[in-house]
N, C-alpha and C positions, 0 to 999 in steps of 0.2 A: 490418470490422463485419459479422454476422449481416445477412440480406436480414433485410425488415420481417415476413416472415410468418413467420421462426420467431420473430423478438419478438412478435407476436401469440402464436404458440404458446404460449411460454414463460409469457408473462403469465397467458393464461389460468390454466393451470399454476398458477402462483401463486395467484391470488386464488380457484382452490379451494382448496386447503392455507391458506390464511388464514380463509376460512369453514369447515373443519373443525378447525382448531386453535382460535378462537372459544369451546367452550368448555370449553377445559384450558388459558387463555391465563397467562402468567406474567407478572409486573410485572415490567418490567426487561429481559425477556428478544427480544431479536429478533434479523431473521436478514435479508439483505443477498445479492443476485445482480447481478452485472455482466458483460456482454458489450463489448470493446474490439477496434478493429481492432490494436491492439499494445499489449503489458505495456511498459512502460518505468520501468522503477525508478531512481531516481537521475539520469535522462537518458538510461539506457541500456537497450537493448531485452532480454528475457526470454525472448523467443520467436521468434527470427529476423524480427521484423520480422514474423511471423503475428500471426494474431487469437488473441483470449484470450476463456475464459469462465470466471469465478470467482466464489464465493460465500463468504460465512462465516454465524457465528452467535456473536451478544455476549449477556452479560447486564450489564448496569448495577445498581449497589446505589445507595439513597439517600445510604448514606454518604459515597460517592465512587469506592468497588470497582469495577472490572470485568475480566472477565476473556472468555477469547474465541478463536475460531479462524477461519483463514483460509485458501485452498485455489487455484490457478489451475493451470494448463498449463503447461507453460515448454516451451523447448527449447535449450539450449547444442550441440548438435550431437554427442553422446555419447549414452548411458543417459538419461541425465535425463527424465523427460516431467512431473513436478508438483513444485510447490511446497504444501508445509506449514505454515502458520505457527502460534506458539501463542503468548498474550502474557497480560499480567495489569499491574495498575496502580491508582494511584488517583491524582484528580482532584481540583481545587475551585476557589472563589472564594478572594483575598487580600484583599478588597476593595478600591475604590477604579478599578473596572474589570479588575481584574488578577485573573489565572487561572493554574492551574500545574496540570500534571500528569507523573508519574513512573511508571516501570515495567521492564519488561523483555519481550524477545520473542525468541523462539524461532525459525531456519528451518530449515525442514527439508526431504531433496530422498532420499524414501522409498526410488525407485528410482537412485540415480546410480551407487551401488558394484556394481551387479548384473554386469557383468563386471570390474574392477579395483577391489578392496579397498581401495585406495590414495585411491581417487575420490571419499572420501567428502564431500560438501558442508555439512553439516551447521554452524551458526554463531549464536552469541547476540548478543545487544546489551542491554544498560544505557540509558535512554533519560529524559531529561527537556526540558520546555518549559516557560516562559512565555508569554503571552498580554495583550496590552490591547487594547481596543476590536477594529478590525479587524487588529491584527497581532500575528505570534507568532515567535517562535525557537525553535529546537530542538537539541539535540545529542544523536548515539549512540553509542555505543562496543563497540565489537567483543570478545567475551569468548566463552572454552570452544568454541574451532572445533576443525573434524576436521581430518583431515591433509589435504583439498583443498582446505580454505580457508584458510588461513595467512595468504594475500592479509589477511584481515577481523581477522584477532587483533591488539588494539591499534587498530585504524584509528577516524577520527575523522571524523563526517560532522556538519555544522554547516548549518544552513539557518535563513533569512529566510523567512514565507509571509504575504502582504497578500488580503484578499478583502475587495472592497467589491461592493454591491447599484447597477450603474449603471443601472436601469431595473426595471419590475414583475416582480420576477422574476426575473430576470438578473443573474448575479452573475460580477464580474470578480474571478479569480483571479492574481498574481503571485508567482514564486517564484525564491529561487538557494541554493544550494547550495555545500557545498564539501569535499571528501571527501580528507583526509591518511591517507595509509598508513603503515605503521611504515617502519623505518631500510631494512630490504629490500627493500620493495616499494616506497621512497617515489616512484619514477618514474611510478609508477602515478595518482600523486594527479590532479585534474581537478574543474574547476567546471562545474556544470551550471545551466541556468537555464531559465525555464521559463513561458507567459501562456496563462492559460483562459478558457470564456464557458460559463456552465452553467445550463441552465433545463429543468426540466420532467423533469429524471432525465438529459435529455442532455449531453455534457460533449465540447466540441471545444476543442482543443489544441494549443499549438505546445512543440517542449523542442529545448534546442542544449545542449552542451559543446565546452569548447575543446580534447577530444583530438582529437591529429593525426588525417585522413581517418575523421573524423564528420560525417555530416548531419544537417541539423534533421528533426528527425522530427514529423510531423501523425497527430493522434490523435483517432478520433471512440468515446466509450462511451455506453452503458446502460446504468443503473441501477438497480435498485427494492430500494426498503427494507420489512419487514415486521415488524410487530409479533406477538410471537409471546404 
């Protein structure tokens, strides 16, 4: 994680960009920066185990629309240095406590092909959940990959995620995971699992998987959301 004085920085940062955007503001529309001592997506680290600084920017429609982009660091140990993402979706109540939202998202990795053509990383997903009270499932699906991802074409990641408020404030997150690859890759398959404490924008973290010679990995981020 970032020392505390460039999150002071940054903050500031922000909350002037939020008093000059004040008044051209959008309903719907805001915009999201996090700094983390490590991306770990799926259980799996993004960035060698480096610190990450990403941000995005969503709009929400009343209807249940939104659509959105997403942006970090990565590093695979190649070309790579960012991740792109673009998604679109809509949302709602079923009543009865029940929630559902569907979509699709985009990732994109601008720089990976810059010396092999071959390298491309580029991969979509198809994506719907459920939701009641404090718990939700998820499922994605792996669609329109480039030739470096193949790994994702067909692959199927299915996740549980619980988050209950155990204190003012403080909210216990639980999660697991389970990620099946197609017929070629299916060695690759692997559960990841995952318990958080989240208060005040900040979010510390424990995530394991049972692939061979994996550690549990400790994750401290920051947060801040803005209304744009």
């Amino acid at each position: 994680m970032k020392q505390s004085l460039t999150t002071i920085a940054i903050t500031s940062l922000l909350a002037a960009s939020t008093l000059s955007f004040q008044a051209f503001a959008t309903e719907g529309l805001s915009a999201n920066v996090a700094m983390s001592s490590n991306y770990l997506w799926r259980g799996v680290t993004q960035t060698d185990d480096a610190a990450a600084i990403s941000g995005g920017i969503d709009y929400a429609h009343n209807s249940g629309f939104y659509v959105g982009t997403w942006a970090s660091n990565v590093d695979f140990g190649d070309d790579t240095s960012a991740e792109l993402d673009m998604y679109l979706g809509f949302g709602g109540d079923l009543g009865q406590g029940f929630g559902y939202d569907v979509g699709y998202i985009y990732y994109a990795y601008p720089d990976s092909a810059q010396t092999d053509s071959s390298n491309e990383y580029d991969f979509g997903e198809i994506y719907g959940s459920l939701s009641y009270s404090y718990f939700s499932v998820s499922a994605n699906y792996g669609v329109n990959t480039d030739d470096g991802a193949k790994l994702y074409d067909g692959a199927l990641y299915i996740s549980a995620d619980a988050e209950f408020e155990v204190a003012d404030g403080l909210t216990l997150g639980l999660h697991v995971g389970d990620y099946s690859f197609d017929n070629d890759y299916d060695s690759n398959d692997y559960t990841d699992y995952g318990i958080s404490l989240s208060k005040g924008g900040f979010t510390f973290a424990l995530s394991d998987t049972d692939m061979d010679n994996h550690d549990m990995k400790f994750t401290v981020a920051y947060s801040i959301d803005i209304d744009l």
